[in-house]
N, C-alpha and C positions, 0 to 999 in steps of 0.2 A: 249337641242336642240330646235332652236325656232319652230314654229307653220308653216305650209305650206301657211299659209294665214289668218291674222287677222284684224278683223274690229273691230273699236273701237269707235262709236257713228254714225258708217255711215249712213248720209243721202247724195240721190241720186233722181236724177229725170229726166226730159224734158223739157230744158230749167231752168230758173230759179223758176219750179213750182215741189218741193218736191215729191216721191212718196216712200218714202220709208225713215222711220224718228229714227234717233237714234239706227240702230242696232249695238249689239254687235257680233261679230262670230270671232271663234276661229277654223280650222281643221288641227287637226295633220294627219300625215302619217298613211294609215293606219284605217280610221276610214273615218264611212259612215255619215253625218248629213243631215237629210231629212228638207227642208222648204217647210210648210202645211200652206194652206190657201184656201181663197175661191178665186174667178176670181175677178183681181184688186188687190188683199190683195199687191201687191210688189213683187212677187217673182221670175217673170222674170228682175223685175229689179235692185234687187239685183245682181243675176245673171251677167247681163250685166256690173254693177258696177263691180262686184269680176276680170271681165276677162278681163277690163280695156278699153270696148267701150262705158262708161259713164264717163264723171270726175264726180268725187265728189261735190257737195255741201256744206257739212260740212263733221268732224269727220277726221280720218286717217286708210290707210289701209298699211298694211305692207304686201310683197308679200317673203319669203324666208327671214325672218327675216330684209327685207329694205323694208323701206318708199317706196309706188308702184307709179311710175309715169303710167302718163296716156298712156300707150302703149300695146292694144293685141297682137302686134307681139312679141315683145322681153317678155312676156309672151309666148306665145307660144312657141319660140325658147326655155323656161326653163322649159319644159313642163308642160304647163298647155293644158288641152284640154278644149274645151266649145261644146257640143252638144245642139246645138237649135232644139226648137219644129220643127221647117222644117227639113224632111227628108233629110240631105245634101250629096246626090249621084246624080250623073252624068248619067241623064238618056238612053244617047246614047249611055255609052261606057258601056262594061261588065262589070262584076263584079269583076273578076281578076284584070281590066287597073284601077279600081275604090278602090281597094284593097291596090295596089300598087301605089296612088299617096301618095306625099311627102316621096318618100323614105316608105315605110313602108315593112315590113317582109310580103311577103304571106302566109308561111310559121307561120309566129308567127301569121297573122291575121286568119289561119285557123284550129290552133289549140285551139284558142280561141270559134271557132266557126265552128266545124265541116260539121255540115249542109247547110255549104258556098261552102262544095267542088264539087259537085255535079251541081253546081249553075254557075260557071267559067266564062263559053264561054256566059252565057244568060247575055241579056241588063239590066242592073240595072232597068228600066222603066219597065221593064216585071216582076220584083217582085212582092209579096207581099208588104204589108208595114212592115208586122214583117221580113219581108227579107234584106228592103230595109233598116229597122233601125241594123240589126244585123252588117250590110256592114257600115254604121256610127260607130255602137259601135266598132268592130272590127280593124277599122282603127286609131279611137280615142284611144282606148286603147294596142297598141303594138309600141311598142318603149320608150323612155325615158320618159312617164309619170308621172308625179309626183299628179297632182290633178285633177282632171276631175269636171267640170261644168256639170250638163245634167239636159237639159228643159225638163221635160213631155217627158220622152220614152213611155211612155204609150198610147201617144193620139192618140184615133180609133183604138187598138189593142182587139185581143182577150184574155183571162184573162193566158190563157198556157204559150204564147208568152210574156207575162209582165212578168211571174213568169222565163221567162229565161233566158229576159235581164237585171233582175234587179240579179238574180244570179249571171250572169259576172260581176255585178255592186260587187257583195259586194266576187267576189272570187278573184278581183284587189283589192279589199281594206284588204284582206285578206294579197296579195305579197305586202303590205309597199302602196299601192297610197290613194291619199286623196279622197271624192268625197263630193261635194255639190249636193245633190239631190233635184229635182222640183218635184213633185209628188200630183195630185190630187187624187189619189187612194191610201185614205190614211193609211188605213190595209198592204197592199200591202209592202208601203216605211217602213214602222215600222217592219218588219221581217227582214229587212236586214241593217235595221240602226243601229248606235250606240246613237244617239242622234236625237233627233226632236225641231224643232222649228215652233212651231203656228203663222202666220203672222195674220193680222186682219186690214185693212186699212194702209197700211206700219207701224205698230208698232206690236210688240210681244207681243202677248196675252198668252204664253205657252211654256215653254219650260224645258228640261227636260232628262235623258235617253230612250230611246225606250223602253224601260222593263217597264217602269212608263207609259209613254205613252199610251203602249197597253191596261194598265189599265184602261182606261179612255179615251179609246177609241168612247163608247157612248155619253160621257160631250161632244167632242170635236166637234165630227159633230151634235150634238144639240145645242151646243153653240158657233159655230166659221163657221159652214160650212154648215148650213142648211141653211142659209139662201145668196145667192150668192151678194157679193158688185157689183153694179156698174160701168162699165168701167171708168177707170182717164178720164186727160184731152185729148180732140181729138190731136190723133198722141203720145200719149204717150206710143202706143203700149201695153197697159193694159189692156186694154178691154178684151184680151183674154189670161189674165195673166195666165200659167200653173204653 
């Protein structure tokens, strides 16, 4: 069976100015891989690479075992989900009408996430943010998913609410989906991963299974993440690379 999405020397960037140099990635079905780094290291722009809103600059990616043309929708239509760092709910309409766009199951988004039901009739703007990201995850994750992207669910949450969302992170990856995870909370991403990848300036300084990982948990944020990179070039959107 081929791989849900493989990269094989990808490099990507902003313009013709690199930010992300020779990575390899592989995610099968089924299996959570977390990419760690400091701010700048590439890892939203990987991301952005993987779900087809950057071409390439070198390497090749293959999306369902074909060569990936540059297209986020006809990904999307084959389910791929991408959750970016921005909270992306709709803050005039409920939470129900927010639930239910593109076609999505209420019904399936709310059994994913119970603590949504109660929630319905109110504006999505009237959440929380761990409310508002549960209403992203929820929707991302019910229907024909096959690999989930997700930037920094984390970011400006409380430690409960991370340890819930990233729960539905790895209880999808449990029913057959793939997920690429951004996570700078890097204890956190390694419980529920199968795999880690250490970024460092767009190249991979570490990588490994999460079981390994964990071990060496101390080296990593003394040696990759104590000390924060940099933002890229202006407008590269890196600066606050999650």
């Amino acid at each position: 069976m081929p791989a849900l999405i493989e990269a094989d020397g990808l490099t990507a960037g902003y313009g013709s100015i690199p930010v992300v140099r020779g990575l390899d990635l592989r995610v099968e079905p089924g299996e959570v891989v977390a990419l760690l780094g400091p701010n700048g290291a590439g890892k939203s722009t990987t991301l952005r690479a993987l779900a087809g809103e950057l071409p390439l600059l070198g390497g090749e990616l293959r999306w369902l075992g074909q060569r990936a043309g540059h297209s986020v929708h006809r990904r999307a239509r084959q389910g791929l989900r991408f959750v970016t760092e921005e909270r992306s709910v709709f803050m005039t309409m409920s939470v129900s009408d927010n639930l239910r766009l593109s076609h999505r199951s209420l019904a399936g988004c709310l059994e994913l996430f119970p603590e949504l039901s109660p929630l319905l009739s109110r504006r999505a703007g009237l959440l929380s943010g761990g409310e508002q990201q549960m209403v992203t995850l929820a929707r991302a994750l019910t229907g024909d998913v096959r690999l989930l992207l997700a930037d920094e669910l984390s970011l400006g949450l409380a430690p409960l609410v991370v340890k819930r969302l990233l729960r539905a992170v790895r209880e999808a990856a449990d029913r057959g989906v793939g997920v690429v995870l951004v996570e700078q909370q890097l204890r956190h991403a390694l419980e529920v991963a199968d795999r880690g990848i250490v970024l460092r300036r767009g190249q991979v300084a570490m990588s490994g299974p999460a079981a390994e990982l964990r071990l060496r948990i101390d080296e990593i944020e003394d040696s990759y993440l104590a000390s924060m990179d940099p933002g890229e070039e202006p407008g590269s959107g890196e600066g606050n690379d999650g």
